[in-house]
C-alpha positions, 0 to 999 in steps of 0.5 A, spaced: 565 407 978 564 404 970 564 397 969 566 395 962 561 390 960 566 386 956 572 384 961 569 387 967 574 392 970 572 397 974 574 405 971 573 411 975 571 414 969 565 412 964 567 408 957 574 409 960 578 406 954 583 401 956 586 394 953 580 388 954 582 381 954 589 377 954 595 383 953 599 382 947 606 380 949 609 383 942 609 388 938 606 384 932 600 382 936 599 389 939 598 391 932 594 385 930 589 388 935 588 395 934 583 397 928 585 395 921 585 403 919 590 404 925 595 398 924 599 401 917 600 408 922 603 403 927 608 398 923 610 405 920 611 408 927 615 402 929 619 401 922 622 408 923 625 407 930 627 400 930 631 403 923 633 409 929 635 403 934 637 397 930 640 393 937 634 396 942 629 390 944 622 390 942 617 388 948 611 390 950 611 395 957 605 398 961 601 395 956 605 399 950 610 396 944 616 399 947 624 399 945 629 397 951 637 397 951 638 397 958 632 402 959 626 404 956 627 408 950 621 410 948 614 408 946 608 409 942 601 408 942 595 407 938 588 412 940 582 414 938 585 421 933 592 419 934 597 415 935 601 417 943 609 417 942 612 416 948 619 419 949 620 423 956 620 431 958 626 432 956 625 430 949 619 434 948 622 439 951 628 438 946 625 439 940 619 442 941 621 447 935 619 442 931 614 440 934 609 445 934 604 442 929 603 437 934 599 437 941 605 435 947 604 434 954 609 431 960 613 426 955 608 425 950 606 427 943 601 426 939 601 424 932 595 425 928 591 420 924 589 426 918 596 429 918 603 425 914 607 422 920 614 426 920 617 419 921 624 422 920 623 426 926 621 420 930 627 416 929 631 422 930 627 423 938 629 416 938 635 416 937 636 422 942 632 418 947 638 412 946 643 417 946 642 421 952 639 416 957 632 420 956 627 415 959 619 415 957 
């Protein structure tokens, strides 16, 4: 077990990354404390699937700002070399021809910091997410 010497929570692996402190209980606050290198990916992320889902509800879940109209929709996520979209099985099965360039696996999808969003096609797996009841 690990100790994170900051908050204090135990980890089965050492230098387990985790959220320390408070949890953020918006998007904007989530943003706010992520790295200031990360925060521009994450407002782009998040402008792309709200313009895909204007009604859905914004609310953070499993620690995580998600979008919500009567189920979770889909979420995303900053990391250490990508930012983790969070979109189901099914979703990734669905387009995986377009997501070739891209690490998948069960549900998620990695969007790495050196390479263009493909902010389009986020917005369309948010939309088809919507759409067909696929949950993250």
């Amino acid at each position: 077990m690990w100790t994170c010497p900051k908050c204090g929570r135990a980890f089965q692996r050492q230098n387990q990354s985790h959220y320390c402190g408070k949890a953020p209980e918006t998007i904007d606050e989530y943003i706010a404390a992520q790295p200031e290198a990360v925060q521009e990916y994450l407002k782009e992320i998040r402008k792309a699937i709200r313009t895909a889902l204007p009604e859905a509800e914004e609310k953070i879940s499993w620690s995580m700002p998600t979008f919500r109209k009567k189920f979770n929709i889909i979420q995303f996520a900053a990391n250490k070399n990508h930012i983790g979209l969070y979109a189901g099985p099914d979703a990734v099965v669905e387009f995986e021809g377009r997501l070739k360039e891209y690490k998948t696996s069960k549900g998620s999808i990695r969007l790495p910091y050196d390479k263009p969003l493909p902010l389009e096609l986020v917005a369309e797996i948010a939309k088809w997410c919507y759409e067909t009841g696929n949950h993250p």
